[in-house]
N, C-alpha and C positions, 0 to 999 in steps of 0.2 A: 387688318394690317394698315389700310390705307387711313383708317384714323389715327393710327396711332403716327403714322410717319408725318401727315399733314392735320392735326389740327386746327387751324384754322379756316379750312374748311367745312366744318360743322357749327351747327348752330345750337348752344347750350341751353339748357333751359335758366330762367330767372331765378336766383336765389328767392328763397320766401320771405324774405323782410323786405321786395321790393314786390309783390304779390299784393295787389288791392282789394282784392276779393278778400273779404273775412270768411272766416270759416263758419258758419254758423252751427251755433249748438241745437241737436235738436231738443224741442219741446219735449220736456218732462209733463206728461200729465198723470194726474193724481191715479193712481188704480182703484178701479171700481171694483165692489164684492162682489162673487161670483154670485149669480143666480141660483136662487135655490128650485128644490125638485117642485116646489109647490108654483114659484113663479114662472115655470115652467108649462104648467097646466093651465094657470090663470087666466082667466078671459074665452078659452075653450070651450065648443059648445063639447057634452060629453060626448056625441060621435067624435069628433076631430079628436079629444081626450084620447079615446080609444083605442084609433088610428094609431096617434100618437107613442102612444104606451106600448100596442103591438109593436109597433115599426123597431122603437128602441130595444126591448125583450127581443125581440128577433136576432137581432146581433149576436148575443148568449146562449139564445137558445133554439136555434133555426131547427137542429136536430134532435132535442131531446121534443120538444112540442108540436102537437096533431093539429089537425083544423081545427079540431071538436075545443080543442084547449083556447086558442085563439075566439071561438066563438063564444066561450065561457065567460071569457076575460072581456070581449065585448059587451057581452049583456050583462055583466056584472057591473062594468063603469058605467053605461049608456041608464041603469035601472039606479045608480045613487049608493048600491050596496058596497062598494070596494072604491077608496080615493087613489086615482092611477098615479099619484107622485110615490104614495105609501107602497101600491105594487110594485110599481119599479126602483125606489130603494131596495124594499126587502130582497128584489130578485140579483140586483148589481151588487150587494152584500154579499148573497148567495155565492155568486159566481167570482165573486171575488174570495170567499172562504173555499171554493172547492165542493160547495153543497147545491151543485144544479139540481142533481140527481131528487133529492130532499123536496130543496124547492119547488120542482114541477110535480112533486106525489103533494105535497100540499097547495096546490093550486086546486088540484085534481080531486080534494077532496072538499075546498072550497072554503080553508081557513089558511093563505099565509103568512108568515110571520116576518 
């Protein structure tokens, strides 16, 4: 109320065409390609690979997968036999179509797809 009765007692803010300060635009920079599964592995020794690849699979599959499975998948990537970008597409496909179930019976037999 008491502004309204006395304004001139308040102190307006500066219109913006007296405002020195530019606005600045931020910085458009270019978008970089997402990293792929392989660059993701790259540079890895295979332990750390392995690590790796559990760590992520684990997100999906904490409950459908044993130790034994987890150890499989170890010495599979650690030994050269299975590349952990290719396990863990096939397995985030999986889980993505609805086929955990599937894809942990073929881990377990020791050919995923």
């Amino acid at each position: 109320m008491h502004l309204i009765a006395h304004p001139d007692d308040y102190l307006y803010p500066a219109s913006p065409s007296r405002l020195t300060v530019k606005a600045q635009r931020p910085r458009s920079e270019p978008l970089q390609a997402e990293p792929s599964l392989a660059d993701d592995f790259a540079g890895l020794t295979p332990e750390r690979a392995a690590e790796r690849l559990i760590r992520r699979l684990d997100l999906h599959y904490r409950k459908l997968l044993k130790a034994s499975d987890y150890d499989s998948l170890r010495f599979q990537v650690q030994s050269g036999q299975q590349s952990p970008a290719e396990l863990l597409k096939a397995g985030i496909a999986a889980a993505a179509a609805g086929r955990r179930e599937q894809f942990v019976a073929e881990l377990r037999q020791g050919a995923p797809d």
